[in-house]
MARBA-3410 file (N, C-alpha, C, O; in Angstrom, 1 decimal):
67
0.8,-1.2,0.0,0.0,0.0,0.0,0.9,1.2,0.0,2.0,0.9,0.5 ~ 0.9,2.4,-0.3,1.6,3.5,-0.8,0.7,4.7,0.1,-0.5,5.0,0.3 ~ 1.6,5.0,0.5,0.9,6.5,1.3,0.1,7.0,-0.1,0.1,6.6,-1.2 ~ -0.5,8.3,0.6,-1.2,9.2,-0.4,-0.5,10.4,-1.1,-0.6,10.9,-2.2 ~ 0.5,10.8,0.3,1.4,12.1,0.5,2.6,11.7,1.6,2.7,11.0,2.7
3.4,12.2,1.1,4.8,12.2,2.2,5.7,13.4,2.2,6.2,13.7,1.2 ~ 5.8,14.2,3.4,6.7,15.1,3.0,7.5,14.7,4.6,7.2,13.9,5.5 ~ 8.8,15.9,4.4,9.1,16.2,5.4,9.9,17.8,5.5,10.3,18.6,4.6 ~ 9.8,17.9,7.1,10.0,19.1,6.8,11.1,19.2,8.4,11.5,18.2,9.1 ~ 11.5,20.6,8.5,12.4,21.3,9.9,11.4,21.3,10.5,10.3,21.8,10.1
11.8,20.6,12.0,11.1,20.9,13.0,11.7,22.2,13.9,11.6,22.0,15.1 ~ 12.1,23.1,13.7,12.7,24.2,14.8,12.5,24.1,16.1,13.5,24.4,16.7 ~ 11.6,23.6,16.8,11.1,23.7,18.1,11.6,22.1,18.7,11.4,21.6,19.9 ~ 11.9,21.7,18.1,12.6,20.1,18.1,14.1,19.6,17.7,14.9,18.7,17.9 ~ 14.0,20.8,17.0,15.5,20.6,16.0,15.6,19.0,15.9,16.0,18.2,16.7
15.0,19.0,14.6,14.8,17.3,14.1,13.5,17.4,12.9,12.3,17.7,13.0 ~ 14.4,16.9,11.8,13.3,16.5,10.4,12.0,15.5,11.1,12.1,14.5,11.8 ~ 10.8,16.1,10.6,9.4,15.7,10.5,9.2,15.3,9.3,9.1,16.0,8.3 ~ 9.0,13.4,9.6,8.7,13.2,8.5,6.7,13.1,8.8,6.2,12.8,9.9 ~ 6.0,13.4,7.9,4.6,13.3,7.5,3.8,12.1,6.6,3.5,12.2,5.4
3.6,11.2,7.4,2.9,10.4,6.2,1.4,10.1,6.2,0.9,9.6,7.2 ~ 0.5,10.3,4.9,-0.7,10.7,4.8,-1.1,9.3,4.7,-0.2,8.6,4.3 ~ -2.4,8.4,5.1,-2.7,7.8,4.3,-3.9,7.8,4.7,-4.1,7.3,5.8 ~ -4.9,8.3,3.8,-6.8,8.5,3.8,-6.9,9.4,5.2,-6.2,10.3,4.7 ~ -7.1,9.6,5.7,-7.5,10.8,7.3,-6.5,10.5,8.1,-6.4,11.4,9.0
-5.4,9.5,8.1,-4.8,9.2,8.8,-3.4,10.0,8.8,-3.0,10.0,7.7 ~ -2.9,10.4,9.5,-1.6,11.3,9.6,-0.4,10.6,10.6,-0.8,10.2,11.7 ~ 1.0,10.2,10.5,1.8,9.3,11.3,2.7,10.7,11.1,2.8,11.5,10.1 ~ 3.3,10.7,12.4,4.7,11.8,12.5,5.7,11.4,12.9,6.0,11.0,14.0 ~ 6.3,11.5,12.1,7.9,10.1,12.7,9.0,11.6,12.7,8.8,12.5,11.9
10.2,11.6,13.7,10.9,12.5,13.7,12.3,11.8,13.4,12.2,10.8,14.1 ~ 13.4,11.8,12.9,14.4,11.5,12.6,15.4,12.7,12.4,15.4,13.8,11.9 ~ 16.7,11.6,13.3,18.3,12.9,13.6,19.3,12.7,12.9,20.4,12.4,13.2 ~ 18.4,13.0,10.9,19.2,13.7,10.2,19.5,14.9,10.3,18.6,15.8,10.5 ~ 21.1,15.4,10.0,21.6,16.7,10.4,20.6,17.8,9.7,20.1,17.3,8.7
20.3,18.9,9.9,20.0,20.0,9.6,20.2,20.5,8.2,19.4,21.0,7.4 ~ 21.4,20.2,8.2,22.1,20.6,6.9,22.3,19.1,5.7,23.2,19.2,4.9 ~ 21.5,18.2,5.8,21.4,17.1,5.2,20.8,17.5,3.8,19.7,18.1,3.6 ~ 22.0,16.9,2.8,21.6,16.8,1.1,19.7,16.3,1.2,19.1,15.9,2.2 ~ 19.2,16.4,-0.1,17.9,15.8,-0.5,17.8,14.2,-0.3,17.0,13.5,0.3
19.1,13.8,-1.0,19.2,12.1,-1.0,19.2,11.5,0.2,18.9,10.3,0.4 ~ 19.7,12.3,1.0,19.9,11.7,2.4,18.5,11.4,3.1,18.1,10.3,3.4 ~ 18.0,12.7,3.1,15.9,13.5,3.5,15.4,12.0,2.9,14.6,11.2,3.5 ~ 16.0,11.8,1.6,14.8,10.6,0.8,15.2,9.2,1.7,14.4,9.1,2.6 ~ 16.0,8.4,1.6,16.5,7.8,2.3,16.2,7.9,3.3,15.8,6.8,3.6
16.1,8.8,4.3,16.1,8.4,5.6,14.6,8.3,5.7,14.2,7.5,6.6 ~ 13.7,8.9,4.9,11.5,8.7,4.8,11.8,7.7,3.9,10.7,7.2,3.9 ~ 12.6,6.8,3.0,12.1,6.1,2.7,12.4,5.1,3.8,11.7,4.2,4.2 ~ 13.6,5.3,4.2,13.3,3.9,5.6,12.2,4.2,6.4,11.3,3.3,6.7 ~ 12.1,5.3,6.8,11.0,5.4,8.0,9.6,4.8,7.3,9.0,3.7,7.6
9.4,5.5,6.4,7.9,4.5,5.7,7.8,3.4,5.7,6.9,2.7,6.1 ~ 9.1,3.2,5.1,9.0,1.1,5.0,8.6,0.3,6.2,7.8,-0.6,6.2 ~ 9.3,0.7,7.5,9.3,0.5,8.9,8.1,0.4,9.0,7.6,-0.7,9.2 ~ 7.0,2.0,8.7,5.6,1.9,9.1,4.5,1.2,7.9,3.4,1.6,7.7 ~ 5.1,0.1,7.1,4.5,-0.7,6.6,4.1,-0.8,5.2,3.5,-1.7,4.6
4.6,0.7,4.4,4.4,1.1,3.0,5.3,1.0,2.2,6.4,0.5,2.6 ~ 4.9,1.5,0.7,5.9,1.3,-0.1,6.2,2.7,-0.3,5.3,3.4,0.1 ~ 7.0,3.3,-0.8,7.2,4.5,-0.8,8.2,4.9,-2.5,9.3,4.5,-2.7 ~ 7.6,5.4,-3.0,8.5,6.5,-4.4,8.6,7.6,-3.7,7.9,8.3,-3.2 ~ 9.9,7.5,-4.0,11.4,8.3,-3.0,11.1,9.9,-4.1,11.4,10.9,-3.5
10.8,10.1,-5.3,10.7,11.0,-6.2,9.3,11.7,-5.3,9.4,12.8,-4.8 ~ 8.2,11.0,-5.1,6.7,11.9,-4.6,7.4,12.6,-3.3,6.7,13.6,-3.0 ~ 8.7,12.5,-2.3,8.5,13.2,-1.3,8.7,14.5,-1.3,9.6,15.0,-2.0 ~ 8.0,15.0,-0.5,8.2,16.7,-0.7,8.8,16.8,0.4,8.5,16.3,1.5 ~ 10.2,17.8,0.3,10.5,18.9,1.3,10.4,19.8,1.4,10.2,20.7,0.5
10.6,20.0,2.7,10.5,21.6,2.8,11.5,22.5,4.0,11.4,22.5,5.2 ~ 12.3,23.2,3.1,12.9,23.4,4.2,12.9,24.8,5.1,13.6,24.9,6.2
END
């Protein structure tokens, strides 16, 4: 099954990437201590593990960042 939406984003108030994953009303917020200053490939990589973990399949191209 494939989420609907995936992004991630800075958490400031956590200092730590939020990852977001959508699937139908349902919302999962997983936080991961990739550096701040972490390339895109890294951001993808690290939501695509996290997704896989929470049971999906994930296209590493659909995630949105935001920094």
């Amino acid at each position: 099954m494939r989420p609907e939406r995936v992004e991630v984003l800075w958490d400031a108030a956590k200092s730590k990437w939020l990852i977001r994953i959508e699937v139908g009303e349902e919302v999962i917020r997983r936080r991961c201590d990739v550096p701040k200053n972490a390339d895109d490939q890294t951001l993808r990589s690290a939501v695509q593990k996290t997704v896989e973990d929470e049971g999906y399949e994930l296209d590493v191209t659909s995630v949105s960042i935001r920094r």
